[in-house]
C-alpha positions as CSV (number, residue, x, y, z in Angstrom):
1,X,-200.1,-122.8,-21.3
2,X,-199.8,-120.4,-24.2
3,X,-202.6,-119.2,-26.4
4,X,-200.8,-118.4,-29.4
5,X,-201.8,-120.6,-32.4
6,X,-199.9,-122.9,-33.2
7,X,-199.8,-121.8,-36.8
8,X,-197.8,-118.7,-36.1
9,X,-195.8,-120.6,-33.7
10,X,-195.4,-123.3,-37.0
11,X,-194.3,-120.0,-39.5
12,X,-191.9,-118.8,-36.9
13,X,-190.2,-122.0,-36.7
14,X,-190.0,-121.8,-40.7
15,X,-188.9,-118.3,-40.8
16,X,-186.3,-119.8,-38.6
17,X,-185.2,-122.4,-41.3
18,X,-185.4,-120.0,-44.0
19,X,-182.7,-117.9,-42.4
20,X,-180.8,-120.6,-41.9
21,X,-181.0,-121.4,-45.8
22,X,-179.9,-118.2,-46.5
23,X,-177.0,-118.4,-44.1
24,X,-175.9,-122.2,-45.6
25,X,-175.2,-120.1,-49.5
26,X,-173.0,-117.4,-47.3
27,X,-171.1,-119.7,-45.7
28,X,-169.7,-122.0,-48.6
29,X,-169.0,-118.4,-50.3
30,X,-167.0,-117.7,-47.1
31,X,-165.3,-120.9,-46.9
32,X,-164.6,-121.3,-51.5
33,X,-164.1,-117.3,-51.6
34,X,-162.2,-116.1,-48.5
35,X,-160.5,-119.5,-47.2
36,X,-162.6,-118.9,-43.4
37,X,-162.4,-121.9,-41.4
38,X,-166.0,-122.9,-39.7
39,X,-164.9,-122.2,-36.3
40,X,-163.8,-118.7,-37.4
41,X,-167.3,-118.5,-39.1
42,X,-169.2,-119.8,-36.2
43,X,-167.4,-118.1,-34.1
44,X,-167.6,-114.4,-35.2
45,X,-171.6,-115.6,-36.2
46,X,-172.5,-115.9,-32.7
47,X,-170.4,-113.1,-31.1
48,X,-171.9,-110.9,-33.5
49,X,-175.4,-112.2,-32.7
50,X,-174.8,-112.0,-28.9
51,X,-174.1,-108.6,-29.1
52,X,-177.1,-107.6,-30.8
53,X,-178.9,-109.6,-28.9
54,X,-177.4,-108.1,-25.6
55,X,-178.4,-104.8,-26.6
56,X,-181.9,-105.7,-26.8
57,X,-182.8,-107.3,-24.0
58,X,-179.7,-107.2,-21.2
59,X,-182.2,-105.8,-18.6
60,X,-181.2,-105.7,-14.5
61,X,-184.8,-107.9,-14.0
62,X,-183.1,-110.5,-17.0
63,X,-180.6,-111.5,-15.3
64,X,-181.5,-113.2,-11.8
65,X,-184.4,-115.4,-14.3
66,X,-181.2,-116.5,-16.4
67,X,-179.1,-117.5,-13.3
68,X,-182.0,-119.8,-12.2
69,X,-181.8,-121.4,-15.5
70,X,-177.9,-121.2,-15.7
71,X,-177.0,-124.8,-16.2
72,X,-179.5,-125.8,-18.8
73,X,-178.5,-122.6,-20.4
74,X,-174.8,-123.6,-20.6
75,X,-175.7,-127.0,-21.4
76,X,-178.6,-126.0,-24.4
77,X,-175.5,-123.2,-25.7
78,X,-173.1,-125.8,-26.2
79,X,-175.0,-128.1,-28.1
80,X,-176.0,-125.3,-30.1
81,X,-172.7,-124.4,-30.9
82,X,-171.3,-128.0,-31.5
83,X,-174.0,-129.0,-33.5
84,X,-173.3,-126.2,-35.9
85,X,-169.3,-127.2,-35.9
86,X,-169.6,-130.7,-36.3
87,X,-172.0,-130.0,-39.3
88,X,-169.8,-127.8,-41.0
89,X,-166.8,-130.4,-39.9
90,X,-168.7,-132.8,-42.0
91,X,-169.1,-131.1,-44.9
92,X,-165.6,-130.1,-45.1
93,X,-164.4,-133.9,-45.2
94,X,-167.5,-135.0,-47.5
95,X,-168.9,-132.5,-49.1
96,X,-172.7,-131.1,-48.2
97,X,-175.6,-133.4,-49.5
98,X,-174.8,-136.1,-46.8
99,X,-174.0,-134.4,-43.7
100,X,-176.7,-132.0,-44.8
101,X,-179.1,-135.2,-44.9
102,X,-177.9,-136.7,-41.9
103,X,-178.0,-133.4,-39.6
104,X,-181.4,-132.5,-41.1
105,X,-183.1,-136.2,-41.4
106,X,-182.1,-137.7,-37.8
107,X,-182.8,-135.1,-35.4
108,X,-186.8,-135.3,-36.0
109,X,-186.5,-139.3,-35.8
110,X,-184.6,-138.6,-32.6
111,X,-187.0,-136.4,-31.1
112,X,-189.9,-138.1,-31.8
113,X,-188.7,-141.6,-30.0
114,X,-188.1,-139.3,-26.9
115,X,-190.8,-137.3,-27.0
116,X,-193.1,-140.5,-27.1
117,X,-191.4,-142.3,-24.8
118,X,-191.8,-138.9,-22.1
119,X,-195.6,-139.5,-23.1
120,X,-195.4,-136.1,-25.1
121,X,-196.3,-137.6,-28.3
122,X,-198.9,-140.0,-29.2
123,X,-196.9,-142.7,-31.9
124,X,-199.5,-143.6,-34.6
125,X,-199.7,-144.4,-38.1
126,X,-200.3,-140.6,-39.3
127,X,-196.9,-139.6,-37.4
128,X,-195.0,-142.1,-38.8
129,X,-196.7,-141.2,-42.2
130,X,-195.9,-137.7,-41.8
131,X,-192.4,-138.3,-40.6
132,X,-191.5,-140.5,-43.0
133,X,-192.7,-138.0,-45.9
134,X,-191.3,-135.3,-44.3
135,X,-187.9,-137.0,-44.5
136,X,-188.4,-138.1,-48.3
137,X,-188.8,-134.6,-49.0
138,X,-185.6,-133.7,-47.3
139,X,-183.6,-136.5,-49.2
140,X,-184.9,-135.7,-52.7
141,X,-184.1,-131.9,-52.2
142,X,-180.9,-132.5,-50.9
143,X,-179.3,-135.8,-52.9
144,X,-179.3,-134.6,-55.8
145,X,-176.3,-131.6,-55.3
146,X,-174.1,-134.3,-55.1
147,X,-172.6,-137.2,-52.9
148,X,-169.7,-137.8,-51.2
149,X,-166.5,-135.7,-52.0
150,X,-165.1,-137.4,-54.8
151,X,-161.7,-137.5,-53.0
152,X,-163.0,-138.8,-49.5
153,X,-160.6,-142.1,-48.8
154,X,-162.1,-144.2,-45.9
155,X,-161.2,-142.5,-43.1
156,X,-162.1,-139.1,-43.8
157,X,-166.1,-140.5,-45.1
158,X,-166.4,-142.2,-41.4
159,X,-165.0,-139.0,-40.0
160,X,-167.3,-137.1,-42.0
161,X,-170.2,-139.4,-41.4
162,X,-169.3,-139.4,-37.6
163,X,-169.4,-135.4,-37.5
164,X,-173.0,-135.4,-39.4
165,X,-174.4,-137.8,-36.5
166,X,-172.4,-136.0,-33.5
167,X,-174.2,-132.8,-35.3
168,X,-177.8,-134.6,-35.4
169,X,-177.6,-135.7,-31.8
170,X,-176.7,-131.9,-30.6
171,X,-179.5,-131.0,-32.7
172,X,-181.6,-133.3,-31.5
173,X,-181.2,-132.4,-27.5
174,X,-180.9,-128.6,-27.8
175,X,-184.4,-128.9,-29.7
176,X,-185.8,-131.3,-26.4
177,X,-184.7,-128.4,-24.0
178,X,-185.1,-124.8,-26.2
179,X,-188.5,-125.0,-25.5
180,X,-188.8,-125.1,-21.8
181,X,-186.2,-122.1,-22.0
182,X,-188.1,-119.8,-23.9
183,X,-191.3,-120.6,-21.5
184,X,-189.0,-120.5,-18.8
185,X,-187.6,-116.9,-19.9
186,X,-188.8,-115.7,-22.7
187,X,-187.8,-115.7,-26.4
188,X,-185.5,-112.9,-26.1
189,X,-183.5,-113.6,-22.7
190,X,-183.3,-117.1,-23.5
191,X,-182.2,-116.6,-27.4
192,X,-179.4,-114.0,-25.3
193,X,-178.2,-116.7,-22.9
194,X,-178.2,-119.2,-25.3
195,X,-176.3,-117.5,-27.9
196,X,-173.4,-115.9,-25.5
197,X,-172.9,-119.3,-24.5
198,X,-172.1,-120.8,-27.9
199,X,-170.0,-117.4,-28.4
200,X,-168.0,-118.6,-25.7
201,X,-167.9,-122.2,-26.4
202,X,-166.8,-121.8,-29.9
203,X,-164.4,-119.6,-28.9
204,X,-162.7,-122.5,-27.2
205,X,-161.8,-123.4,-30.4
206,X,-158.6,-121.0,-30.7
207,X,-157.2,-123.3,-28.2
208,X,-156.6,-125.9,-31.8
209,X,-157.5,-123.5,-34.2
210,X,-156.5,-119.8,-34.5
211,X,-160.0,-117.6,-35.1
212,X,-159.7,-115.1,-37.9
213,X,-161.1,-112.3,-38.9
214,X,-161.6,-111.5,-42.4
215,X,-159.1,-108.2,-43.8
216,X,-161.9,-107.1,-46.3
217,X,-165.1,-105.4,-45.8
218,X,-167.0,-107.9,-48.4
219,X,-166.6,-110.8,-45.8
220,X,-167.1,-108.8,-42.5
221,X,-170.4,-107.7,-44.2
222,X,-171.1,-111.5,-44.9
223,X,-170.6,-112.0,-41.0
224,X,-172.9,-109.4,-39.4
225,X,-175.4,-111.0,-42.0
226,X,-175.1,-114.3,-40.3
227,X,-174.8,-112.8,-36.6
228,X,-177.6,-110.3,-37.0
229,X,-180.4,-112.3,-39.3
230,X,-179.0,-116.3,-39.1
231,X,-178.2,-116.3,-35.7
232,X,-179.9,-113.3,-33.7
233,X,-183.2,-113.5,-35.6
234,X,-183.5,-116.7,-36.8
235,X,-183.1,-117.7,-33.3
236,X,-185.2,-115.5,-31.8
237,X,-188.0,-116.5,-34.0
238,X,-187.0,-120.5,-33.5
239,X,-186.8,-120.2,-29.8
240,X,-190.9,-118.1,-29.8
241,X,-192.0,-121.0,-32.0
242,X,-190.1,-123.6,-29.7
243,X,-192.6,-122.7,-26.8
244,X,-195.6,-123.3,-28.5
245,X,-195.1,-126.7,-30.7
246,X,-194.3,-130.3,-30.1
247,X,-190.5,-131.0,-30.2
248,X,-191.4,-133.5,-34.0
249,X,-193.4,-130.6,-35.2
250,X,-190.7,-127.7,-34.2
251,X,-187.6,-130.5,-35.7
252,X,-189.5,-130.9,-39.1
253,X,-190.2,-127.4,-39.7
254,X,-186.7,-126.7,-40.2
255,X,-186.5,-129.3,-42.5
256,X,-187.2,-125.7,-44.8
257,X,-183.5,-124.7,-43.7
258,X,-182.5,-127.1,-47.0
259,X,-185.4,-126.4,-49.4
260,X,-184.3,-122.6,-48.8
261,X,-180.7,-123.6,-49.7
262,X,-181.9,-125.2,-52.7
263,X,-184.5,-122.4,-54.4
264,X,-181.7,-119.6,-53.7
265,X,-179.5,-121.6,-55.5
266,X,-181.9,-121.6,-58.3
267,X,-182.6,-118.5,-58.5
268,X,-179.1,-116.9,-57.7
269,X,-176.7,-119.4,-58.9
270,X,-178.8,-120.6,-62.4
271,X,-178.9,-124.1,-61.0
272,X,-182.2,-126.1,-62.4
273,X,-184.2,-128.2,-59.9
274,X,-185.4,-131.8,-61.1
275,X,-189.2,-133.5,-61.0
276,X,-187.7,-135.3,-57.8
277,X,-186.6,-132.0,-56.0
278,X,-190.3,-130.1,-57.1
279,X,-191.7,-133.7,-55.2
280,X,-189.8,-133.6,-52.2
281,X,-190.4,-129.9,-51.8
282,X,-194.1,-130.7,-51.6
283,X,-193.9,-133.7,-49.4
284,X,-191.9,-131.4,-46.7
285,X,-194.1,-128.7,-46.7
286,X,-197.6,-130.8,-46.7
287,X,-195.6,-133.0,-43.6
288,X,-195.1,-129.5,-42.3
289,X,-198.8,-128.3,-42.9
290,X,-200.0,-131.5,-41.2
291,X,-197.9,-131.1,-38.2
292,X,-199.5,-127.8,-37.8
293,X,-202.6,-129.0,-37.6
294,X,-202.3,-131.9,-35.6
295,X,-200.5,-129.7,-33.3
296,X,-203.7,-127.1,-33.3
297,X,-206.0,-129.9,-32.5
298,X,-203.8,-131.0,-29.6
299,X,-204.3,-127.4,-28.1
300,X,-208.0,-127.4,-29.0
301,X,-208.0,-130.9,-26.8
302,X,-205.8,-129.9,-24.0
303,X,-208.0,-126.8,-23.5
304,X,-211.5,-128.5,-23.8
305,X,-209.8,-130.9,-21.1
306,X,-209.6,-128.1,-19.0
């Protein structure tokens, strides 16, 4: 077992989700600005990660360790790259809040039932306490930037709705497995793997869609910012933290992915933030702060147990 605290392992895992915040502003200025579809975002994103990340660590010793883990690899990649989709396949038929709420809220609920029932988490009243704040949080930072599309008829909000859950389920198991991979392999190999897998598997999306790249430098530069620092580092630093936390602790602390979103917005975009949004920011991050600890006290046990 690893001997990192679990504290760094809990900021990496945040760093993660603040990346991804970042990322969530450039890619509604992508899609309002520059007409990108999200499989032409998503795609490009993760080729543009996988290269970088090739660079780094495609070593000769790397690659017979990925080839022992090649089907969970393929499998983990894939969800990683339909999760993203169907999220972004949501907010396109009802706007952000509720797929945003949906993808964000579920996965931890989803992780947690399985990670109990594997015996991997211990169910008691200050999980469910902590979970359940840490979700209030999410919902009172992210309601309030509106609802459903105002134009959504019936079909398109169960579409949209239906693409938020697909997303949350992904979510949900690529968060169960990305752990073992980076014990497995290490951050950096598996973050590699992982991410030329969704490459590829999002790249199956020209077979519907046609994948385009952008004619002006001001949007290529927006894509090597989500490749290089949304996608190559953010993952790298959410696949070291994935190692060393629970699966509920590791899902939670990206709950800062939407918190992120809303501050920049603040601060870049002039948009206030309400009473309610201050609240729910400080419910997530004392869920997340408690996580932590009860993590830390799980490693203290497990090594006293020794």
């Amino acid at each position: 077992m690893t001997t990192h605290s679990p504290a760094a392992a809990m900021a990496a895992a945040c760093g993660a989700a603040f990346l991804w915040g970042t990322g969530a502003l450039v890619v509604n200025l992508l899609i309002a600005r520059f007409g990108l579809s999200p499989e032409s975002i998503s795609f490009w994103r993760f080729v543009v990660g996988a290269v970088f990340l090739i660079a780094l660590f495609a070593r000769p010793a790397v690659w017979p360790r990925l080839r022992g883990e090649l089907w969970l690899l393929v499998g983990a990649g894939a969800c990683m790259a339909m999760y993203v989709l169907c999220w972004f396949l949501g907010i396109a038929r009802i706007g952000a809040a509720v797929p945003t709420l949906i993808a964000l809220c579920l996965p931890p609920v989803l992780v947690t039932l399985v990670a109990v029932a594997r015996g991997r988490e211990r169910l008691d009243a200050a999980l469910v306490a902590t979970l359940a704040a840490a979700l209030i949080g999410t919902a009172l930072v992210v309601l309030r930037h509106g609802g459903l599309a105002a134009d959504a008829d019936a079909a398109t909000m169960v579409a949209g709705v239906l693409f938020s859950v697909a997303s949350a389920v992904l979510y949900a198991g690529f968060t169960l497995v990305s752990g073992r991979l980076s014990q497995a392999l290490g951050a950096g190999p598996a973050t590699m793997g992982l991410t030329v897998v969704a490459a590829v598997v999002m790249g199956l999306s020209a077979l519907y869609a046609p994948l385009a790249w952008p004619g002006d430098i001001p949007p290529e530069a927006w894509l090597l910012y989500l490749g290089l620092v949304t996608a190559a580092l953010a993952l790298l630093a959410f696949s070291w933290g994935a190692a060393r936390l629970s699966p509920t602790a590791l899902t939670v602390a990206t709950l800062v992915e939407p918190l992120t979103a809303v501050l920049l917005a603040a601060l870049l975009l002039g948009q206030s933030l309400s009473a309610s949004q201050w609240l729910g920011a400080v419910l997530m991050l004392a869920s997340i702060a408690a996580l932590g600890r009860r993590d830390a006290q799980r490693m203290a046990a497990a090594r006293d147990g020794r």
